[in-house]
C-alpha positions in Angstrom: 100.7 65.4 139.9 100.7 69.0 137.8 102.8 68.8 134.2 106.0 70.4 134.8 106.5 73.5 133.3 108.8 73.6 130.0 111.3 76.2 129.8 110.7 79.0 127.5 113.7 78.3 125.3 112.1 76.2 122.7 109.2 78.3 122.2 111.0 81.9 121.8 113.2 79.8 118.6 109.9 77.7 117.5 108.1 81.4 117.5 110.4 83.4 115.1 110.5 80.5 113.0 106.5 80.3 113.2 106.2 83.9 112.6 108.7 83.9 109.1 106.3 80.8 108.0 102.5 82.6 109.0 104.1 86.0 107.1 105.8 84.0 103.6 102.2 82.1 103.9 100.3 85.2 103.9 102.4 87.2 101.9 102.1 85.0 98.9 98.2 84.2 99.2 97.8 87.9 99.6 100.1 89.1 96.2 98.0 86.1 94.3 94.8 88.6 95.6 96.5 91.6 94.9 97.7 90.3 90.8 94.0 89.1 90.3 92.7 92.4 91.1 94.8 94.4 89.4 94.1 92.2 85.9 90.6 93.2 86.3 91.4 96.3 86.8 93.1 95.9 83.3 89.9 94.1 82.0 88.1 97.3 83.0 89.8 100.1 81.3 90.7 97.8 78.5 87.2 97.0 77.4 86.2 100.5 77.9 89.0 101.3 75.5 88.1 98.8 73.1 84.3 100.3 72.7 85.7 103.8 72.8 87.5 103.1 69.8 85.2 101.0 68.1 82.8 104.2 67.9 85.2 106.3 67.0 86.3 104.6 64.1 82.7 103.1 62.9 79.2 104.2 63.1 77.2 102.7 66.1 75.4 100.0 63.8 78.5 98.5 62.5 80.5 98.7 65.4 77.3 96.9 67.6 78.8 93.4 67.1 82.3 94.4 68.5 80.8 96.3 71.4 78.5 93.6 72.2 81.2 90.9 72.4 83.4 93.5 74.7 79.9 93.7 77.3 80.2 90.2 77.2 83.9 89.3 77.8 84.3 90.0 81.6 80.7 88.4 82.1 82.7 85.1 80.2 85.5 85.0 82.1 84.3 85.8 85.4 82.1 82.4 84.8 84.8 80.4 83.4 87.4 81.2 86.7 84.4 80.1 88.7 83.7 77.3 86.8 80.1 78.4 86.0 77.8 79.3 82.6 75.9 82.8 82.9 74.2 81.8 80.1 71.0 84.1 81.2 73.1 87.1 81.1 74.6 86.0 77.8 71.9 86.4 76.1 70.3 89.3 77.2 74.0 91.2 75.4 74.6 88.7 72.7 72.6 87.9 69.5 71.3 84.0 70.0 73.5 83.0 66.8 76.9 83.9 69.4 74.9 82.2 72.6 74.9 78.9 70.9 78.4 79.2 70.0 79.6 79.7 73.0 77.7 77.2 74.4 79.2 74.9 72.4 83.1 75.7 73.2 84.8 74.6 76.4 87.1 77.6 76.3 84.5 80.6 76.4 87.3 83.5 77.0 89.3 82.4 74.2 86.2 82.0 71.3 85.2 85.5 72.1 89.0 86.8 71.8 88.9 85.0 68.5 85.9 86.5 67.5 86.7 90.3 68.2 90.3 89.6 66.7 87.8 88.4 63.4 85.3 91.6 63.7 88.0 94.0 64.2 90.0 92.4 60.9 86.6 92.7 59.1 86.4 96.7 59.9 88.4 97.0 56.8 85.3 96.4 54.9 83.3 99.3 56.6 86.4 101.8 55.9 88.6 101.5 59.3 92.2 101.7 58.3 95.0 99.1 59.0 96.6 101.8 61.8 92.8 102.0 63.7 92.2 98.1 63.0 96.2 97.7 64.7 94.5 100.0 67.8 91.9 97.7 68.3 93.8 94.7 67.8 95.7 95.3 70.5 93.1 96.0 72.8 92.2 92.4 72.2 95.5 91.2 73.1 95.9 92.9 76.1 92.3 91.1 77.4 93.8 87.5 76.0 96.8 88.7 78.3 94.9 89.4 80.9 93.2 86.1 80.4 95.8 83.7 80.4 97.4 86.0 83.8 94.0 85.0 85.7 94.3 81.5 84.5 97.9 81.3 85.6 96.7 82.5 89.2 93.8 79.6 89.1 95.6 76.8 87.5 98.8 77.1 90.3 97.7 77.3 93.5 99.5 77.5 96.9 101.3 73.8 97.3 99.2 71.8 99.8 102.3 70.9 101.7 103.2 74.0 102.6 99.6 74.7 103.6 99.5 71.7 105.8 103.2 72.2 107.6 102.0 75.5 108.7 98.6 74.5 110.1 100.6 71.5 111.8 103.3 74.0 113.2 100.8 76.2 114.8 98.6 73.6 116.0 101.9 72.4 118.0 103.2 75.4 119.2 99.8 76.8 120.5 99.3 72.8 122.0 102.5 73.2 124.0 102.8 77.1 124.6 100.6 77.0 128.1 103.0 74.5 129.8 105.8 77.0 129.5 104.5 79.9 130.2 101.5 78.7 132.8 104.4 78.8 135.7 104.8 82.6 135.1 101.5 83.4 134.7 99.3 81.1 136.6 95.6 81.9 135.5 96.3 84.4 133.2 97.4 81.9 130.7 93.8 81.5 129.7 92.7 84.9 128.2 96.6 85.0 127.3 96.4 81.8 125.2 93.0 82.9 124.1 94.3 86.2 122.5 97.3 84.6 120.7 95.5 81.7 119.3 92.9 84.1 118.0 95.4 86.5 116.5 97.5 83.2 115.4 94.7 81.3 113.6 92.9 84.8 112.1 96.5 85.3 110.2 96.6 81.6 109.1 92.6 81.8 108.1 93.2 85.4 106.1 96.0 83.4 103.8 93.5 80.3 103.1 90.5 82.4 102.4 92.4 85.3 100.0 94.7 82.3 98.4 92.1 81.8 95.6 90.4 85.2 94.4 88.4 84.4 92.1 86.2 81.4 94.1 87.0 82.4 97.4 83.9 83.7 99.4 83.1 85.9 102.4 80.7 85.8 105.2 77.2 85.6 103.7 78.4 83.8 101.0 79.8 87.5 99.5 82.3 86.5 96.8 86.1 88.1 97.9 86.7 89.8 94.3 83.4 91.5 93.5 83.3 90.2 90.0 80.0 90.3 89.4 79.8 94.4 90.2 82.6 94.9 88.2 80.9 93.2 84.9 78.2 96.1 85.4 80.7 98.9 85.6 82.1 97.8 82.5 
């Protein structure tokens, strides 16, 4: 014998209660996307201000070091939120005396922080006064700011739970949704179900894949936060 149809009760209160969880779900995965973009965006004109003001206060052969160290910084931390070692890119913009260095620490970020935070101190030696050596300064601590923003957004993810209770929620509801509304429909529950699960699970897929930025890839394996494109601009 055919299921009997449910009434359509249950559904209309389990679907605004749905809805709240797929929107708080993708709400929060998106403003973790959204925060991660805008640091870089602070990496960006950051490190552009950092060189600017490195040639304005030295000559171009003494402030090489400095500048050289900002070209590499977004290259270092793009690798260390990805959990990689560009180390072939390192050393085409670093002297090989800094490559080894850095290959040495665990913490890449935070060694080259420490060393502009050293070479802008040192400026004092090539005539750059305490006011400009304060300018570049903090530069550098805006980019350790930046730094430790971007690890806060990779070291706290999304909790699993809540993850999981949504996928389970939706999974139930779209289960159960054709036996109360086949009665009123008949056939055209099939291209209706069809539609809403497509729309249903696209929002729920959109929050996993924009939840972590920074490792988080695309079709053809495109990374989500062009990070790589954005080391050449700078």
């Amino acid at each position: 014998p055919p299921l009997p149809p449910l009434p359509p009760l249950p559904h209309q209160l389990l679907g605004s209660a749905l809805g709240l969880l797929l929107v708080f779900r993708t709400n929060a995965a998106y403003d973790r996307f959204w925060e991660a973009r805008k640091q870089w965006g602070v990496v960006t004109s950051e490190c552009r201000a950092l060189a600017g003001h490195a040639v304005t206060f030295m000559t171009p052969q003494q402030a090489l070091p400095l500048l050289s160290l900002t070209a590499a910084f977004p290259v270092v931390v793009k690798s260390y939120l990805r959990g990689e070692r560009d180390s072939r890119r390192l050393k085409a913009l670093l002297a090989p005396s800094e490559v080894l260095a850095l290959d040495a620490v665990v913490n890449q970020p935070q060694y080259v922080l420490a060393r502009l935070r050293q070479l802008a101190q040192a400026a004092r030696q090539v005539g750059v006064s305490e006011k400009e050596r304060e300018v570049l300064l903090k530069s550098v601590g805006v980019l350790g700011e930046c730094v430790s923003t971007c690890e806060r957004i990779y070291n706290t993810p999304i909790p699993l739970s809540y993850s999981r209770h949504t996928s389970r929620f939706l999974i139930f509801y779209a289960s159960t949704l054709p036996l109360a509304i086949v009665g009123a429909l008949g056939w055209a529950t099939v291209p209706v179900m069809a539609t809403l699960c497509w729309a249903l699970f696209g929002i729920l897929e959109i929050g996993n894949l924009i939840e972590e930025p920074f490792t988080a890839y695309e079709s053809q394996r495109r990374p989500l936060l062009p990070l790589t494109e954005v080391c050449r601009t700078i």
